[in-house]
Backbone as JSON Lines, residues from 0, in Angstrom:
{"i":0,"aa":"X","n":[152.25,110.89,76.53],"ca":[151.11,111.21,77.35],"c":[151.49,112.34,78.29]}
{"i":1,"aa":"X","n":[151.09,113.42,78.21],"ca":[150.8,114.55,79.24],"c":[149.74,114.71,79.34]}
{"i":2,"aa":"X","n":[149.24,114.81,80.86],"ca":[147.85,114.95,81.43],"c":[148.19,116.52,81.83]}
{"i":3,"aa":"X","n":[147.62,117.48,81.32],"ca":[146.97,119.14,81.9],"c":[146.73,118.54,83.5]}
{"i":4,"aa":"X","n":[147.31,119.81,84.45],"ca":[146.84,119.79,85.49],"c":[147.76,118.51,86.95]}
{"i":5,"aa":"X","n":[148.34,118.03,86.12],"ca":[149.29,117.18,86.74],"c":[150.79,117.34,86.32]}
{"i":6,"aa":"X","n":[151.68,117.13,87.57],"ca":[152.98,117.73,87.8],"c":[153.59,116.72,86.56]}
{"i":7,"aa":"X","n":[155.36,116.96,86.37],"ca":[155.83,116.08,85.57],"c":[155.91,114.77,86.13]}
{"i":8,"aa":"X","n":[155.9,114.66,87.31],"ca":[156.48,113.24,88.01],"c":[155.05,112.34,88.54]}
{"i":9,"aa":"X","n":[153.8,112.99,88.17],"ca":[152.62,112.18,87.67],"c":[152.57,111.35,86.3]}
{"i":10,"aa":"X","n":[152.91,112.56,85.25],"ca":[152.73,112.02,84.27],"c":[153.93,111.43,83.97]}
{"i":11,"aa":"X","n":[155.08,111.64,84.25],"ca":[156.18,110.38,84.22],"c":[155.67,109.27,84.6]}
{"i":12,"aa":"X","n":[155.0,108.71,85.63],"ca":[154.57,107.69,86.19],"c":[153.44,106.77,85.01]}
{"i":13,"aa":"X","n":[152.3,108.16,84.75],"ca":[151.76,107.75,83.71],"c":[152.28,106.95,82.69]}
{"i":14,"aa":"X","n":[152.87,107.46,81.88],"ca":[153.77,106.82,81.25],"c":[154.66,105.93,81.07]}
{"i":15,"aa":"X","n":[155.15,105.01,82.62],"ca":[155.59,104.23,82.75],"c":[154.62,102.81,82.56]}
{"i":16,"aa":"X","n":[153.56,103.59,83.05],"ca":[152.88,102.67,83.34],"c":[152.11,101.96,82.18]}
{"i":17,"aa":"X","n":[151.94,102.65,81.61],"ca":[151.14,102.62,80.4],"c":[151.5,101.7,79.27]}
{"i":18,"aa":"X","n":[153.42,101.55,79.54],"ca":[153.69,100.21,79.31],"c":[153.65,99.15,79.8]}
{"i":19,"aa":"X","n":[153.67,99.07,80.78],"ca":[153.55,97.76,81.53],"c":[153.44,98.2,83.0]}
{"i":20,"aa":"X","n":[151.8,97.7,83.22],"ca":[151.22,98.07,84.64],"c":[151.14,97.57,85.31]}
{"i":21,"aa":"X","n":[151.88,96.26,85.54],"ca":[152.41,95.54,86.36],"c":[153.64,95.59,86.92]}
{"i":22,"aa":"X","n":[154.33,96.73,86.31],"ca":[155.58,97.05,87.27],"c":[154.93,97.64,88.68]}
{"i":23,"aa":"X","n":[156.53,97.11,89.29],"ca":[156.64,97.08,90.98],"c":[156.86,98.57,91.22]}
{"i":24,"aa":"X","n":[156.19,98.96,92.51],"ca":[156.25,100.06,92.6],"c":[158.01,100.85,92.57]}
{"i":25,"aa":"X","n":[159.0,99.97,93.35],"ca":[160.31,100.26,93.17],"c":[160.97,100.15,91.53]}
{"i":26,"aa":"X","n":[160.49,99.53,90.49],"ca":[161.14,99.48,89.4],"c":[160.69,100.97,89.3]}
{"i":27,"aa":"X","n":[158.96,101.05,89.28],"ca":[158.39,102.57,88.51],"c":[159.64,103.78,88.81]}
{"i":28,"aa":"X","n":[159.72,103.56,90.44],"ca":[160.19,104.83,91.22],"c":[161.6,104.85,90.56]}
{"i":29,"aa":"X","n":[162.49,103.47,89.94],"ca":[163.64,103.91,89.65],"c":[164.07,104.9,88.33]}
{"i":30,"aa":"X","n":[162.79,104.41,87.93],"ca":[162.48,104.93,86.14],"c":[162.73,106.7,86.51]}
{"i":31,"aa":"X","n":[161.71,106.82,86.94],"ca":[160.8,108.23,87.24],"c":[161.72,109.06,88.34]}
{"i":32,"aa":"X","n":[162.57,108.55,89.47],"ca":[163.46,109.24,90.31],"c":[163.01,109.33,91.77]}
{"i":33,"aa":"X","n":[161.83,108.43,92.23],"ca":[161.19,108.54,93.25],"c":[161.18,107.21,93.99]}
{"i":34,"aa":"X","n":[161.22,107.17,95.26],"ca":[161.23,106.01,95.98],"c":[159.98,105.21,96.21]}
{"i":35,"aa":"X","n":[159.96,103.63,96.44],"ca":[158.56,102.95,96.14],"c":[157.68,103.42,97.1]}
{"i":36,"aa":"X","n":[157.53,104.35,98.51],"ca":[156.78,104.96,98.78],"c":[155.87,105.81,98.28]}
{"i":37,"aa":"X","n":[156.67,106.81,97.87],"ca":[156.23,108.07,96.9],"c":[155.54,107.37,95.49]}
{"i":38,"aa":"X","n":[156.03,106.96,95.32],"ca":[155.07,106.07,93.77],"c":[153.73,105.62,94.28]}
{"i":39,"aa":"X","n":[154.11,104.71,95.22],"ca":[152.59,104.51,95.54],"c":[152.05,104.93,95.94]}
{"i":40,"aa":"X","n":[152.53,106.18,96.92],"ca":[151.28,107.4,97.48],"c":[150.48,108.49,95.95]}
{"i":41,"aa":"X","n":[151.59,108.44,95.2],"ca":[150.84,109.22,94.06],"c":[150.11,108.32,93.3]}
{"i":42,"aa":"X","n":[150.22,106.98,93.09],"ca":[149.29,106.0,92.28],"c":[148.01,105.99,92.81]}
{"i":43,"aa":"X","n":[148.09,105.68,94.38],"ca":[147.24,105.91,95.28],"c":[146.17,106.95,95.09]}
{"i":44,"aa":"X","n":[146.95,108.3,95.37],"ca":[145.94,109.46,95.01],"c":[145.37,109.68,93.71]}
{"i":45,"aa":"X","n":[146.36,108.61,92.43],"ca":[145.25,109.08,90.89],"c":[144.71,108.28,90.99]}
{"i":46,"aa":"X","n":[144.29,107.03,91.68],"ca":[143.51,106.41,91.56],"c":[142.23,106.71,92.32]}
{"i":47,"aa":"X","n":[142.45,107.37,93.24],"ca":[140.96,108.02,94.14],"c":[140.53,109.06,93.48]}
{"i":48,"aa":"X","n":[141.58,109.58,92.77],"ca":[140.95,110.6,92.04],"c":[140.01,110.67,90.93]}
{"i":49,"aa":"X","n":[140.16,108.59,90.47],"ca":[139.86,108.46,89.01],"c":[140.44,108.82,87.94]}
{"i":50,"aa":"X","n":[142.12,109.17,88.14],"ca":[142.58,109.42,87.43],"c":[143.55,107.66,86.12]}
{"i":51,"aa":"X","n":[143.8,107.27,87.39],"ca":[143.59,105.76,87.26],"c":[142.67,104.53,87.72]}
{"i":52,"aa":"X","n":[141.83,104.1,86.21],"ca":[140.85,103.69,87.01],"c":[140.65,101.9,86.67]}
{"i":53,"aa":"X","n":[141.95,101.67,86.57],"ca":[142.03,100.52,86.51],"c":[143.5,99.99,86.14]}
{"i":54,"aa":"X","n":[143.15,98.53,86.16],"ca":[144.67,97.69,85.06],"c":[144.68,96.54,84.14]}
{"i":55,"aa":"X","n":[144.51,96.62,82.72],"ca":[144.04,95.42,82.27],"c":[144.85,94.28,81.33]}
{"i":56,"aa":"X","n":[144.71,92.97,81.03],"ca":[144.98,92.22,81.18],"c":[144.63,91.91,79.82]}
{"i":57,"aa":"X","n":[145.76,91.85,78.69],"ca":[145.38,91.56,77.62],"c":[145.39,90.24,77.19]}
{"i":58,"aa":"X","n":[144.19,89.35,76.62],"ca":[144.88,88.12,76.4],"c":[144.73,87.98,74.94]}
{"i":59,"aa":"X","n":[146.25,87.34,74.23],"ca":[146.42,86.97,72.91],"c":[145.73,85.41,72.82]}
{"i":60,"aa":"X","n":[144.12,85.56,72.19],"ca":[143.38,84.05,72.08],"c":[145.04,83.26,71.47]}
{"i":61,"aa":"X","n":[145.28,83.91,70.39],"ca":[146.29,82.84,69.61],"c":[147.42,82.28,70.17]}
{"i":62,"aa":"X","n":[147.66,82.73,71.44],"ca":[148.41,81.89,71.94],"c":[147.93,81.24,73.18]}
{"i":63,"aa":"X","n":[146.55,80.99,73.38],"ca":[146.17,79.91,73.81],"c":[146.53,78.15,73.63]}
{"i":64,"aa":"X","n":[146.73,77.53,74.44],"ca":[146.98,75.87,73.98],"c":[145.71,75.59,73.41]}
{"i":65,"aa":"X","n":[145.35,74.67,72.33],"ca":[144.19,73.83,71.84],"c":[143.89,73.34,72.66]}
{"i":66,"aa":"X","n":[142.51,73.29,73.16],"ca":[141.73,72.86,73.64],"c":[141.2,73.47,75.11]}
{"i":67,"aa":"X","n":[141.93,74.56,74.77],"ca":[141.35,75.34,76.32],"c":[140.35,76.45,76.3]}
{"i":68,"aa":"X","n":[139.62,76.56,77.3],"ca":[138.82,77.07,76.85],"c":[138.87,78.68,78.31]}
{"i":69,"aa":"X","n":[138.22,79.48,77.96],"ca":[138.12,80.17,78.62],"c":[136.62,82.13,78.68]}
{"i":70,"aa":"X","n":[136.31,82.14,79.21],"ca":[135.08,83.13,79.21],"c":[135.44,84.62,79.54]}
C-alpha cells in the first residue's frame, strides 16, 4: 500500500496497520521508527482527514460455540 500524497512514515503506518489494527500505538511506532506520540498524532490527523475511517472487526461465524447466537 502506497497512498500518493502522503510521506513514507504515513504510509508505513498504513501498512502496519492494515494488518492488525489493533496494535498499540508503541508496538506501531516500534515497527515504523516513531515514538507512541508521533503515531498517534499522525493516526489522529488521517483520521480527521478521512484518510482512516475506521477499524473493523472480523468475525469467523465458524468458530462460533453451538448455540450462540449473535446479530
Amino acid at each position: 500500500m502506497n497512498i500518493e500524497g502522503l510521506d513514507a512514515l504515513d504510509n508505513a503506518i498504513l501498512k502496519v496497520i492494515k494488518n492488525d489494527a489493533r496494535m498499540s500505538y508503541s508496538d506501531i511506532g516500534a515497527k515504523v521508527g516513531l515514538s507512541r506520540p508521533a503515531v498517534k498524532n499522525r493516526m489522529d490527523i488521517m483520521e480527521s482527514k478521512g484518510i482512516i475511517q475506521g477499524y473493523q472487526t472480523i468475525i469467523n461465524s465458524s468458530r462460533i460455540p453451538e448455540g450462540v447466537k449473535f446479530f
